[in-house]
N, C-alpha and C positions, 0 to 999 in steps of 0.2 A: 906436467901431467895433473899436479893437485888443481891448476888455474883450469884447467880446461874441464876435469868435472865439477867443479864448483859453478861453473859457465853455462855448462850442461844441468845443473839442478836449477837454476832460473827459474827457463817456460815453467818446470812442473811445477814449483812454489807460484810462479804465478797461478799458474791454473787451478792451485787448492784456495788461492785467499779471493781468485775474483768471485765466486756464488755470493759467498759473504759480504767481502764490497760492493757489489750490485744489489744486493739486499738490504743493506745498510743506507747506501744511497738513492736506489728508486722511493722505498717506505720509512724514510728518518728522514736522510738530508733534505733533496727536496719539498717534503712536506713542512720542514720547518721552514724552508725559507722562505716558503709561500704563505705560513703562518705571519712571520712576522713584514714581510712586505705589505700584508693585509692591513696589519697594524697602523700601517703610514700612510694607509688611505682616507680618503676623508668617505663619510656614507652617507648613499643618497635617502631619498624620500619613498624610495620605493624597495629597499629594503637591499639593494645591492651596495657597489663602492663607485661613489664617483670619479669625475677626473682631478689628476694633479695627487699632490702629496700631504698631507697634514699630521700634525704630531698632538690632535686632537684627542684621539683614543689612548695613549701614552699618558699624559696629562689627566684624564680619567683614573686611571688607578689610583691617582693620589685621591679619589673622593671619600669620603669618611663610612661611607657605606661597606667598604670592602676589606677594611684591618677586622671587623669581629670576623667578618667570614672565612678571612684567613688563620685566623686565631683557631674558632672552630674547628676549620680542615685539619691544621698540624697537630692538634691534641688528639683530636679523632682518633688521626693517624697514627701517633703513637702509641697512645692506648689500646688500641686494638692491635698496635706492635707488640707491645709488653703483653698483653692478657694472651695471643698465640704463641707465643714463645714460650710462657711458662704451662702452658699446654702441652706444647710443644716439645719439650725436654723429655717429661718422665713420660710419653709418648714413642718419644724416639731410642729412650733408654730400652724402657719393656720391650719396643720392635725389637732391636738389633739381638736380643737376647733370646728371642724367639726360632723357634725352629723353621727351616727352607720351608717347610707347606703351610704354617702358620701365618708366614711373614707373608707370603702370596695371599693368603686369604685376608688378613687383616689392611694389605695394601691394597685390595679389589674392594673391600668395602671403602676404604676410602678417597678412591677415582670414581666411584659406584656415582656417588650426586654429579660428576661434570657432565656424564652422559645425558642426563636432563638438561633440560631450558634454565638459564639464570633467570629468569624472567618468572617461570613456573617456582622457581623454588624462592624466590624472595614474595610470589605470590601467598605458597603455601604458607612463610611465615608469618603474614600479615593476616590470613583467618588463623594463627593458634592463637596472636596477637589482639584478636578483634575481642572487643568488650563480649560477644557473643561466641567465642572462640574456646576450644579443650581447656586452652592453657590457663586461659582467664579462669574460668569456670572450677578450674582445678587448685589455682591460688583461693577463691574467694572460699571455697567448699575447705580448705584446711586453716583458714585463717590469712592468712599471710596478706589480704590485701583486701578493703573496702570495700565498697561499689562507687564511690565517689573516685576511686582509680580507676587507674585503666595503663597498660604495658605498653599501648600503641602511641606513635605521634608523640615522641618524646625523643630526647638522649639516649637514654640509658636500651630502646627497641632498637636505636640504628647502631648503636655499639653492639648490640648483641649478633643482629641480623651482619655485621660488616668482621666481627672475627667469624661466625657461622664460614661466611662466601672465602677468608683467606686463610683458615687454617689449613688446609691441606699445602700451601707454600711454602708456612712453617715448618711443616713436618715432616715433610719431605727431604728435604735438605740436612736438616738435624738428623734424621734417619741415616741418610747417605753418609754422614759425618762418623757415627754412632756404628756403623757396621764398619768401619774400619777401626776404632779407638780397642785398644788393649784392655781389657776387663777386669786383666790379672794385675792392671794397678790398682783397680779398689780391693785385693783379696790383699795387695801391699801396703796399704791403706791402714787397711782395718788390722793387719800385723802392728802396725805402729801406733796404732790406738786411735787411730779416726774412727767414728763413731761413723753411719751408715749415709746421714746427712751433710758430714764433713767432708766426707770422701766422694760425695755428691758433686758439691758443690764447687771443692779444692781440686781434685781429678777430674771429673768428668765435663764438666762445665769448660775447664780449657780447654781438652781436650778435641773436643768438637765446636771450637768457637768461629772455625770455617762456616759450618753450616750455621751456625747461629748467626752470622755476619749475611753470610746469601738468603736467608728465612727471613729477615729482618728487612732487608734490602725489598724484596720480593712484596715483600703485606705492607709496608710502608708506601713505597712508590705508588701501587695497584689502590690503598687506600684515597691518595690524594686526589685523583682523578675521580675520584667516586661519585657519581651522581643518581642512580638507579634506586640505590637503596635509601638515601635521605630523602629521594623524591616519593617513592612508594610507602616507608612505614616511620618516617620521621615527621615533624609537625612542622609550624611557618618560623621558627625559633629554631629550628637545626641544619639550614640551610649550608651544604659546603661547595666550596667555589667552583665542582663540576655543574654541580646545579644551576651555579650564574652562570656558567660559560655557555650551557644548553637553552637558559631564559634569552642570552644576548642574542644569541645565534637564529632560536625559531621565533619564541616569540615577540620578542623588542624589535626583530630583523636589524641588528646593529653587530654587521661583521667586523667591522674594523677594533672592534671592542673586545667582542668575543674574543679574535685572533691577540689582542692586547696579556688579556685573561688568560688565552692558550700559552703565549708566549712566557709570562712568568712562572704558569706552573711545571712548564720545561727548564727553565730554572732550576724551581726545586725539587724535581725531579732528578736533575744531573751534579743538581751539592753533592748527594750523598753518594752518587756512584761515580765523581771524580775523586771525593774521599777514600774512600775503598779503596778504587785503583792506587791512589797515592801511597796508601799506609802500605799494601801489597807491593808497590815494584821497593819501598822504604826497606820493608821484610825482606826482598829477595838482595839488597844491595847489602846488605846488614850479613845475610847468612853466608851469602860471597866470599865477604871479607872476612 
């Protein structure tokens, strides 16, 4: 009997995992592999891929133009990991602690920007940004900044405008983490003489380090592919390797490159979420035994 319903839950396992496997493989698999067979084309003169096979575009990546750009990308990326993250915590601390119509209201404000255009809102950025802009106007009027400055077409506008677009990943997650985490360990805490930032730090901070792991994962990856906003409020010095993938693509018309380009930063795209997986099935074989 046990064989024949275990037999019997088959079909239905199959028929919950295939949407997802179809999903995975219509919009993932195959798109990569057509990325990277692109890769090993040689490209024509008119801006397609010829015939035959070349390891032309491959070879390319080793050119000396492309380690700052990558350099650039992964600091970016990180930095704009770390700076939403510690947003992100006493964010998601104050949510969880928040009351059921508070916590609706404070998480409608901030789904409130996706409803708008990306496009409109990294626009908006770029006039508070503009030498002629509130923001500008508002630093030079308190001090804080010359006229010989300017906020825009730099680092420090695309780092700002790139945690702007991915904090709410951050916070999210850390929230979800956060509304399940025991509270009454910091009240156990502070019986024992943790101080209010200890108990921070030493409780809370493990405690939710799921979502600190999925928040991270989330603004990191989404950062790396980023081309929108380095192209719109960053200058010719902050260039990140979405931005070359989209130059090789339209205006170079050198696909087998671009796809070169794509293919690496799938790459490092799937470091970190093979990592994760690993450390996670590490955790669940560990708590097993």
């Amino acid at each position: 009997m046990k064989a024949g319903v275990q037999f019997s839950k088959k079909p239905a396992e199959w028929l919950l995992t295939a949407p997802p496997l179809l999903w995975l493989g219509v919009f993932f698999v195959i798109p990569t592999v057509l990325i990277l067979g692109t890769a090993l084309r040689p490209a024509d003169l008119h801006g397609g891929l010829a015939e035959g096979w070349s390891l032309e575009a491959v070879r390319a990546m080793t050119d000396a133009v492309y380690p700052p750009i990558w350099w650039r990308t992964l600091w970016m990326s990180a930095a704009t990991t770390l700076l939403c993250l510690l947003i992100a915590l006493p964010v998601g601390w104050h949510l969880a602690r928040l009351t059921r119509r508070w916590q609706g209201i404070v998480l409608l404000l901030l789904t409130l920007p996706f409803l708008t255009n990306f496009l409109i809102r990294v626009f908006a950025w770029k006039s508070l940004l503009h030498p002629e802009g509130a923001l500008t106007r508002l630093c030079l009027a308190l001090g804080w900044m010359s006229e010989e400055q300017q906020l825009l077409y730099n680092a420090g506008s695309v780092l700002a405008v790139l945690v702007y677009v991915h904090l709410p990943f951050a916070i999210l997650p850390v929230y979800a983490a956060a509304e399940k985490f025991d509270f009454s360990l910091l009240d156990a805490a502070r019986d024992l003489g943790a101080g209010a930032l200890r108990g921070f730090v030493s409780v809370f901070i493990p405690g939710v380090r799921g979502g600190i792991g999925a928040g991270a994962l989330m603004v990191f990856t989404g950062c790396l592919g980023q081309y929108v906003v380095p192209q719109i409020v960053g200058g010719t010095e902050d260039e990140m390797i979405g931005s070359k993938i989209a130059q090789r693509a339209f205006s170079d018309r050198n696909l087998p490159e671009a796809a070169a380009l794509t293919g690496v930063l799938l790459l490092a795209m799937l470091v970190p979420l093979l990592m994760l997986a690993w450390r996670r099935k590490g955790a669940t074989t560990n708590g097993h035994e």
